[in-house]
VMD Tcl script that builds the backbone (N, CA, C; Angstrom):
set m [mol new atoms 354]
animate dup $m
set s [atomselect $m all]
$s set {name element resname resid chain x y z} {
  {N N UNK 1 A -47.873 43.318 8.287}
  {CA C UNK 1 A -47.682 43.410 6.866}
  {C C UNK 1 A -46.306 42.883 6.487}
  {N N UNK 2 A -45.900 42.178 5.481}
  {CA C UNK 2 A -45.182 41.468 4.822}
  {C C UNK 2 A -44.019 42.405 4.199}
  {N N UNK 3 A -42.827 42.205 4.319}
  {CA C UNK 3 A -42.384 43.617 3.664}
  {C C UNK 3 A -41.910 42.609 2.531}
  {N N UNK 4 A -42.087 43.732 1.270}
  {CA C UNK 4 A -42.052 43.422 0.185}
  {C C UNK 4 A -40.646 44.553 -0.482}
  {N N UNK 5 A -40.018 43.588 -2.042}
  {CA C UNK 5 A -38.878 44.374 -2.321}
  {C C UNK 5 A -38.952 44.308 -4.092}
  {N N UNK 6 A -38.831 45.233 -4.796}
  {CA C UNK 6 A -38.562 44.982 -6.334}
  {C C UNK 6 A -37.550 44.661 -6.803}
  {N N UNK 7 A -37.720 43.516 -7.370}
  {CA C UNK 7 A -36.272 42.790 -8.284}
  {C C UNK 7 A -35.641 43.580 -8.724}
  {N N UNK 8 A -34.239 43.691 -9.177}
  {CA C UNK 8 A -33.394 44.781 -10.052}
  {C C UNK 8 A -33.209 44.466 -11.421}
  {N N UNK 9 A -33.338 43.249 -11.762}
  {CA C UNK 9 A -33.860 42.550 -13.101}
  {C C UNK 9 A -35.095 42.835 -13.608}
  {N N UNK 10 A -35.850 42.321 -13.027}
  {CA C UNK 10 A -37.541 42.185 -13.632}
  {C C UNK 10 A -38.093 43.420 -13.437}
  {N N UNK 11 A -38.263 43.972 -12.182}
  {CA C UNK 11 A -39.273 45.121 -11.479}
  {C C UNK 11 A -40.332 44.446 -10.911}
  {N N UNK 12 A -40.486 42.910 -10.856}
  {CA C UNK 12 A -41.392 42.221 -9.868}
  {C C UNK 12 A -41.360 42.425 -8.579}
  {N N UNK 13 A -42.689 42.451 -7.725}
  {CA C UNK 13 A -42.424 42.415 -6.489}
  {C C UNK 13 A -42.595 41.573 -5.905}
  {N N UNK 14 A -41.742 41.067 -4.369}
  {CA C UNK 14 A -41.693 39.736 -4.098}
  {C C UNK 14 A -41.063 39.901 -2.582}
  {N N UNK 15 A -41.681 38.908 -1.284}
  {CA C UNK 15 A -41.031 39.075 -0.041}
  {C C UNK 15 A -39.922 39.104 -0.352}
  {N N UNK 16 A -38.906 39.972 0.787}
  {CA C UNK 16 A -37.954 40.475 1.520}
  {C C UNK 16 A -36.944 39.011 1.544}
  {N N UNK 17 A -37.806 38.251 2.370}
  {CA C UNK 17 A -37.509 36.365 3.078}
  {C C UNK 17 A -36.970 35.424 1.728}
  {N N UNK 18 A -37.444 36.002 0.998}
  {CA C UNK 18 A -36.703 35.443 -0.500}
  {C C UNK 18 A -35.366 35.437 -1.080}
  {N N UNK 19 A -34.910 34.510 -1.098}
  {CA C UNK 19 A -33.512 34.514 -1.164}
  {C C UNK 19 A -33.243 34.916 -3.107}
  {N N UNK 20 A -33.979 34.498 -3.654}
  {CA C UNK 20 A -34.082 34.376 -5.388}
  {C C UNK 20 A -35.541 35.093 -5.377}
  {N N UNK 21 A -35.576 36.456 -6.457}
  {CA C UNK 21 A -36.859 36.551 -7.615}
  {C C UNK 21 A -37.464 35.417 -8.084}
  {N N UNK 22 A -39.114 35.315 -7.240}
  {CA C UNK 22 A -39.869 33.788 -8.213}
  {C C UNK 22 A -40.066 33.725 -9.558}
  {N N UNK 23 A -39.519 35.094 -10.028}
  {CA C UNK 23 A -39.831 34.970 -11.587}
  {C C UNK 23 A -38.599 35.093 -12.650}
  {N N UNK 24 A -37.512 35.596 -12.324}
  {CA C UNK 24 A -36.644 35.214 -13.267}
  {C C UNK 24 A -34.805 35.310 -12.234}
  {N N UNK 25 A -35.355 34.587 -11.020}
  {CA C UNK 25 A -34.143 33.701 -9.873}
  {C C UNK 25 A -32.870 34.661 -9.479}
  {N N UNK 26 A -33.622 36.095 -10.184}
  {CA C UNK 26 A -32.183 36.986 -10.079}
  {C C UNK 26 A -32.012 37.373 -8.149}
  {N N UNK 27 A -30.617 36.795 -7.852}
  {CA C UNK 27 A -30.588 36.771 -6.111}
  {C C UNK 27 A -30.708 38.199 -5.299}
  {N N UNK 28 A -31.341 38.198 -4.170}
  {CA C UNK 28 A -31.485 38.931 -3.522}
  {C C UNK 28 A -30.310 39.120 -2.229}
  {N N UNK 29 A -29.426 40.005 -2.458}
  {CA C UNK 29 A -28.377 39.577 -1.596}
  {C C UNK 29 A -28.956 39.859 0.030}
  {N N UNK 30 A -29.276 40.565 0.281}
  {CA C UNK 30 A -29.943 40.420 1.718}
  {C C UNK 30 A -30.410 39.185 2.370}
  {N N UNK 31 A -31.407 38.985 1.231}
  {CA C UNK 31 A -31.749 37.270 2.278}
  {C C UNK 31 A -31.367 36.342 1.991}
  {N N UNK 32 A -29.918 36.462 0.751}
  {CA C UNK 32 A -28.821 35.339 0.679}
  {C C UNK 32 A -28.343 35.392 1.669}
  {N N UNK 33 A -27.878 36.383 2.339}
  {CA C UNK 33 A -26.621 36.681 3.186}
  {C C UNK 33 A -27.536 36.250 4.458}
  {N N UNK 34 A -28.625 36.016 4.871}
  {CA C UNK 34 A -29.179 36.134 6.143}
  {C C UNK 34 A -29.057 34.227 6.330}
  {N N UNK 35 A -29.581 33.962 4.416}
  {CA C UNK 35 A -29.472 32.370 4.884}
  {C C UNK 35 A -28.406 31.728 5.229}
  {N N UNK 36 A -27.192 32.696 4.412}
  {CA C UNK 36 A -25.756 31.760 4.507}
  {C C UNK 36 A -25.449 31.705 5.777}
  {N N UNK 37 A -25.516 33.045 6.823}
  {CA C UNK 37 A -25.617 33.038 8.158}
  {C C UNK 37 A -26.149 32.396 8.575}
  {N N UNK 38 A -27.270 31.746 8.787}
  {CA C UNK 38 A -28.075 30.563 9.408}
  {C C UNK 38 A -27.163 29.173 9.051}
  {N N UNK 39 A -26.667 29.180 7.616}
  {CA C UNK 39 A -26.363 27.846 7.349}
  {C C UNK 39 A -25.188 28.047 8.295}
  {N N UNK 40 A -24.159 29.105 8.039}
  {CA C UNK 40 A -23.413 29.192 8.841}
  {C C UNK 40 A -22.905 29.012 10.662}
  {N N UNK 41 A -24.308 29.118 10.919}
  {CA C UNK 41 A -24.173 29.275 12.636}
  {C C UNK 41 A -24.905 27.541 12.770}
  {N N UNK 42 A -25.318 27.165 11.876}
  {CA C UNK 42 A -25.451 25.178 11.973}
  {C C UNK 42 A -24.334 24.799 11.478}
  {N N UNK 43 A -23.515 24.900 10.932}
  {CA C UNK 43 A -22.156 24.539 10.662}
  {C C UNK 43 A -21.540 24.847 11.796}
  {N N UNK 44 A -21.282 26.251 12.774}
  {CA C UNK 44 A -20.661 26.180 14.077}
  {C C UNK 44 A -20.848 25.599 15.105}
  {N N UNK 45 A -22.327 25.454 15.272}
  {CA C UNK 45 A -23.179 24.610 16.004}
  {C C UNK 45 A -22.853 23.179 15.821}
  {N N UNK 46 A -22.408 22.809 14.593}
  {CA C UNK 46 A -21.971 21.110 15.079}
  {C C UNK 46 A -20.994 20.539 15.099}
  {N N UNK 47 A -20.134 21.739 14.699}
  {CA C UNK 47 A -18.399 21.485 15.169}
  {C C UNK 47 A -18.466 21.888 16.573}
  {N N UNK 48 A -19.568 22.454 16.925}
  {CA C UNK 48 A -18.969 22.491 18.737}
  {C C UNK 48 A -18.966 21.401 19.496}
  {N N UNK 49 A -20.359 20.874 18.544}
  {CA C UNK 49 A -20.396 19.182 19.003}
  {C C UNK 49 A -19.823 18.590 19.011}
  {N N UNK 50 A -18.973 18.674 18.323}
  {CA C UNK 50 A -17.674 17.392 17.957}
  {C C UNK 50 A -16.913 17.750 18.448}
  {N N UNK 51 A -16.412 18.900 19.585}
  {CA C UNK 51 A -14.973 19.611 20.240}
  {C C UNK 51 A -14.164 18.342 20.193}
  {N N UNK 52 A -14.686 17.584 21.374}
  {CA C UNK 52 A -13.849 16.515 21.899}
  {C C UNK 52 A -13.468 15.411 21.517}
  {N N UNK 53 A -14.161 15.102 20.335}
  {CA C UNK 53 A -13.678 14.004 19.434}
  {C C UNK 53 A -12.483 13.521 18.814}
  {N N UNK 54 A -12.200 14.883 18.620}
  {CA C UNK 54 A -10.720 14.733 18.052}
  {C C UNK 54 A -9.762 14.295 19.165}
  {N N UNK 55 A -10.068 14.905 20.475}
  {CA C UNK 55 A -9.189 14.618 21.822}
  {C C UNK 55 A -9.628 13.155 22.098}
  {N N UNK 56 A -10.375 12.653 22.197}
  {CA C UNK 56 A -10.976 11.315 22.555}
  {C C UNK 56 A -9.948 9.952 21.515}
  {N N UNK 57 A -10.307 10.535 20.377}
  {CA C UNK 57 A -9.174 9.907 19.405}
  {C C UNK 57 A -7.856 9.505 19.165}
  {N N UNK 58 A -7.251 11.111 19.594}
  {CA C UNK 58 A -5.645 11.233 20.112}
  {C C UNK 58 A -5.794 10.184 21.033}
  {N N UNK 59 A -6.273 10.636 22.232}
  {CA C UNK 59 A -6.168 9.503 23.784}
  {C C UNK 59 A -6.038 8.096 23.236}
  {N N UNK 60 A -6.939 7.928 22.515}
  {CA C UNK 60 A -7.277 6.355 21.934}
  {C C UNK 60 A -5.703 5.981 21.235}
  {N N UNK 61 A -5.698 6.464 20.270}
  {CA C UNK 61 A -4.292 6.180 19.098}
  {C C UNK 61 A -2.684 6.279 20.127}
  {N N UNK 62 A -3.396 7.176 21.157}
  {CA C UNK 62 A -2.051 7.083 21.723}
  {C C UNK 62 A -2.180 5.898 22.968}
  {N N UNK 63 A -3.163 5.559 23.355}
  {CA C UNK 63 A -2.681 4.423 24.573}
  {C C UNK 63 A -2.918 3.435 23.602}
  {N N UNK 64 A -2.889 3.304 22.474}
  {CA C UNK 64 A -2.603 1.701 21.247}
  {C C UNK 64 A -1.388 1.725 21.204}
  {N N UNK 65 A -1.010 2.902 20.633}
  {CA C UNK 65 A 0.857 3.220 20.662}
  {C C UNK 65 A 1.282 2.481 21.503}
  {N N UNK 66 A 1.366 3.305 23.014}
  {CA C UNK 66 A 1.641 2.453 24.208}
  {C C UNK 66 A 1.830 1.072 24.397}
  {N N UNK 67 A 0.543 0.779 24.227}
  {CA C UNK 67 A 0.295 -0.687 24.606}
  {C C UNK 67 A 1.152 -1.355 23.391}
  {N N UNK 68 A 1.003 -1.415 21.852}
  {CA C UNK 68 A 1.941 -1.718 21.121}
  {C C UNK 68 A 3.179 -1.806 21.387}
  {N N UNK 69 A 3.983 -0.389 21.783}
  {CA C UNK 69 A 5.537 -0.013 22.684}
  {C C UNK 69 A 5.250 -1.202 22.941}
  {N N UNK 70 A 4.722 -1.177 24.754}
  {CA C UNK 70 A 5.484 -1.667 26.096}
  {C C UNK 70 A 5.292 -3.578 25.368}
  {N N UNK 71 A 4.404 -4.346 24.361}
  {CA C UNK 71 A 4.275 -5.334 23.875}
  {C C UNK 71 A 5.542 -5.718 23.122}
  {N N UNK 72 A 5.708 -5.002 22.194}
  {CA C UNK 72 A 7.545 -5.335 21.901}
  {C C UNK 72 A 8.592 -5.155 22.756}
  {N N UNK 73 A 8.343 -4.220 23.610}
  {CA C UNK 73 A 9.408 -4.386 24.496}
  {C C UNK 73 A 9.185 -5.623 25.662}
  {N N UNK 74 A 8.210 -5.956 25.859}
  {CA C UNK 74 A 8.147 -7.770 26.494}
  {C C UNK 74 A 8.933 -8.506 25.577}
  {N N UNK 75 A 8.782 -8.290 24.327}
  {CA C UNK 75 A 8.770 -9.560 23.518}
  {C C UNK 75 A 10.336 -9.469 22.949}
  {N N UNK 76 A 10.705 -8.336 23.087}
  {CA C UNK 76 A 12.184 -8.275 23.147}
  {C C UNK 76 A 12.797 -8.797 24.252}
  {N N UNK 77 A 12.746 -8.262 25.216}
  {CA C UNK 77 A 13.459 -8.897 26.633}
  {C C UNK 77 A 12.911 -10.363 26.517}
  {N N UNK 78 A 12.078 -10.973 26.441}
  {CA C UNK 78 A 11.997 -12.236 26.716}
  {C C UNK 78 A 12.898 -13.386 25.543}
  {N N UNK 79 A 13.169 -12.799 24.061}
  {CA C UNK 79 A 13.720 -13.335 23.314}
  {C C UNK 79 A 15.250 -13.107 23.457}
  {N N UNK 80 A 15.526 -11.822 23.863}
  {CA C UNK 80 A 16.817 -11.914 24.821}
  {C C UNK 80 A 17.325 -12.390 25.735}
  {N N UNK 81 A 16.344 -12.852 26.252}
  {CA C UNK 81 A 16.463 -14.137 27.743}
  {C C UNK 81 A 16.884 -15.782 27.051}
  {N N UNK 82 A 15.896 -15.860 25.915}
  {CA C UNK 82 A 16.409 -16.904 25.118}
  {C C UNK 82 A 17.206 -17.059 24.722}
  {N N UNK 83 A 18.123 -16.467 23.951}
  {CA C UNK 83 A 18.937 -16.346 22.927}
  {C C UNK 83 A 20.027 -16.272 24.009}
  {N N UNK 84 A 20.250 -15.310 24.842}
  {CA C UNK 84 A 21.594 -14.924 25.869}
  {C C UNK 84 A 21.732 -15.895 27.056}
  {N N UNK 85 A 20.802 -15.976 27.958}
  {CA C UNK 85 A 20.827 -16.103 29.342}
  {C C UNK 85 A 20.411 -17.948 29.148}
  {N N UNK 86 A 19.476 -18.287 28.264}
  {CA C UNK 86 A 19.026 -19.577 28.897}
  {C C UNK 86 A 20.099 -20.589 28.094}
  {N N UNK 87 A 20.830 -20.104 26.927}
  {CA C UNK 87 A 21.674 -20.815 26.696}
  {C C UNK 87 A 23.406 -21.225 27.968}
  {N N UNK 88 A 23.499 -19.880 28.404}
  {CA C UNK 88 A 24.742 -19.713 29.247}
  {C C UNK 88 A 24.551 -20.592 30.530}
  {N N UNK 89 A 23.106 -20.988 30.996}
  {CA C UNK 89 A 22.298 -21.581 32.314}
  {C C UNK 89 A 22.577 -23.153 31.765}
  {N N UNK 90 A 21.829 -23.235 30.634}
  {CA C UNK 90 A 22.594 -24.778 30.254}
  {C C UNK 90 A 23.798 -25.395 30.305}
  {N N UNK 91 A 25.068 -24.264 29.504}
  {CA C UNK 91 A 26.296 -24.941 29.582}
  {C C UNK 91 A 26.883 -25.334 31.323}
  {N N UNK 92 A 26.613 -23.512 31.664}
  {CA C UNK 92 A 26.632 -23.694 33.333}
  {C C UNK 92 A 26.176 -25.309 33.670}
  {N N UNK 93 A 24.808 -25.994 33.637}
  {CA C UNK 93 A 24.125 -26.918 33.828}
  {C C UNK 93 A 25.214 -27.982 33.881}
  {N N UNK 94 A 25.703 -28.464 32.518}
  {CA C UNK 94 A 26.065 -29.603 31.947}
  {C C UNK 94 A 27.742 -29.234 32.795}
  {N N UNK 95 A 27.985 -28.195 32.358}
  {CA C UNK 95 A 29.792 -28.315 33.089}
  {C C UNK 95 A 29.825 -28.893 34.677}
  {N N UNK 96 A 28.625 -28.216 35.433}
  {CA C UNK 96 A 28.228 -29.098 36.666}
  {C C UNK 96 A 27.632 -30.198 37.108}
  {N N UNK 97 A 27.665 -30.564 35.902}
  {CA C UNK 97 A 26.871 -32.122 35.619}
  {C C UNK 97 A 28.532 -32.720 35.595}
  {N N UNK 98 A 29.151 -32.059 34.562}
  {CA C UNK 98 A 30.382 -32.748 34.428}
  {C C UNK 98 A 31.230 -33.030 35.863}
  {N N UNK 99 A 31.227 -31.705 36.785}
  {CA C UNK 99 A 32.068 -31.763 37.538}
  {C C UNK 99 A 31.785 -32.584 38.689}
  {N N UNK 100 A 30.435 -32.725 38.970}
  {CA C UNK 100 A 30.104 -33.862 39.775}
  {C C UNK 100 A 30.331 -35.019 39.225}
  {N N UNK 101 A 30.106 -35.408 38.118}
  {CA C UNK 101 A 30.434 -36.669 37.821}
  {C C UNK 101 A 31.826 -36.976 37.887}
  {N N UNK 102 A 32.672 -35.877 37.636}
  {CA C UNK 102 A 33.853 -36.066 38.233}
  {C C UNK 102 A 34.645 -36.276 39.809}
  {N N UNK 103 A 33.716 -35.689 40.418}
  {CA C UNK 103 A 33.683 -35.485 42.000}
  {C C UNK 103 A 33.709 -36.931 42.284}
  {N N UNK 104 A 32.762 -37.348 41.683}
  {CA C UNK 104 A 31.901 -39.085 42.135}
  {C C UNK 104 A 32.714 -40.001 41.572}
  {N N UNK 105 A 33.534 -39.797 40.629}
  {CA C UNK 105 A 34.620 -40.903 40.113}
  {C C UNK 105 A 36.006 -40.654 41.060}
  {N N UNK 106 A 36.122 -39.550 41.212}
  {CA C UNK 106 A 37.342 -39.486 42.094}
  {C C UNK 106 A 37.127 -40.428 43.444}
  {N N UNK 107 A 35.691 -39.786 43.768}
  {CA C UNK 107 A 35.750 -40.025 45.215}
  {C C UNK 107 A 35.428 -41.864 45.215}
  {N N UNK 108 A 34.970 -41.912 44.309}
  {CA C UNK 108 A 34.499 -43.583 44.402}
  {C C UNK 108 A 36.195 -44.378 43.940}
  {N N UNK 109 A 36.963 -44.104 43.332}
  {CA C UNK 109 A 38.527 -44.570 43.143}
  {C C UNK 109 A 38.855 -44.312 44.018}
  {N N UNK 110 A 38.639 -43.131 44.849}
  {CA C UNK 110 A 39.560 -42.595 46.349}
  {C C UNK 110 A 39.303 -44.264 47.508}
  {N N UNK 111 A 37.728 -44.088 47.186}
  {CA C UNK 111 A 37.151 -45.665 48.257}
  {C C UNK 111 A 37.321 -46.840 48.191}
  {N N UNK 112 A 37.974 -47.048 46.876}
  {CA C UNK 112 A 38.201 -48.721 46.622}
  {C C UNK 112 A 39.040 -48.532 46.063}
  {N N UNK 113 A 40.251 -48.378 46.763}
  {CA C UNK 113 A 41.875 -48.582 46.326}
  {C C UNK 113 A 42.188 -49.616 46.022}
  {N N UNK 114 A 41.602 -50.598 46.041}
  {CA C UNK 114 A 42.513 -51.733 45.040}
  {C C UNK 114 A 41.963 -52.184 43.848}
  {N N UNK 115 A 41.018 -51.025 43.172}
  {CA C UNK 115 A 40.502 -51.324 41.973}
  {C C UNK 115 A 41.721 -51.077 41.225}
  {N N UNK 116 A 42.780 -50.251 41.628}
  {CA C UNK 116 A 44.246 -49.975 40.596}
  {C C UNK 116 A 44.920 -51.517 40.589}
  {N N UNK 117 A 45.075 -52.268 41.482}
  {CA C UNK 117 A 45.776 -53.272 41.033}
  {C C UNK 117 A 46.289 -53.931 40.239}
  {N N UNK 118 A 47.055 -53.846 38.806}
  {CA C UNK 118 A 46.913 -54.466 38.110}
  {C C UNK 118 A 48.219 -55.575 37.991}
}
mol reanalyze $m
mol bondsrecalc $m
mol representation Tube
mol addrep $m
């Protein structure tokens, strides 16, 4: 048997399982409260689902970080290599360009002493 309950509005009678009087919607707090609980425990039920999502996310956003970081920091050191080091390697270059060519004029005047003659 069906249990049945009288509205406090109307005096209609009407299942228990009824959340609203079918005849003038006045609520039945009992089987409001039973549904909100149901809605309620599917609302907990699918945030449990999602626990790890949020962690999966972090992980994600943070090895982009990372990888972003350690990418400027290449791209720093290597433009610092430019700017500092490969210029100082050149002059180095050319001053030893110079000094051999100086080496080679000495030593070639040292070998043919009577190119001074004048």
């Amino acid at each position: 048997m069906k249990k049945m309950t009288e509205c406090r509005s109307c005096g209609s009678v009407y299942e228990t399982k009824l959340v609203r009087c079918p005849y003038c919607q006045t609520a039945y707090d009992p089987a409001a409260e039973d549904e909100y609980m149901e809605q309620l425990e599917d609302v907990r039920v699918e945030l449990a689902g999602h626990r790890g999502d949020a962690d999966k996310r972090t992980g994600a956003a943070l090895m982009r970080t990372f990888v972003i970081f350690a990418i400027a920091v290449v791209l720093i050191i290597v433009i610092g290599i430019c700017i500092f080091i490969l210029p100082k390697n050149r002059s180095r270059n050319r001053l030893q360009e110079r000094k051999d060519e100086f080496i080679r004029d000495i030593s070639e005047d040292a070998d043919d002493p009577g190119s001074d003659d004048k």
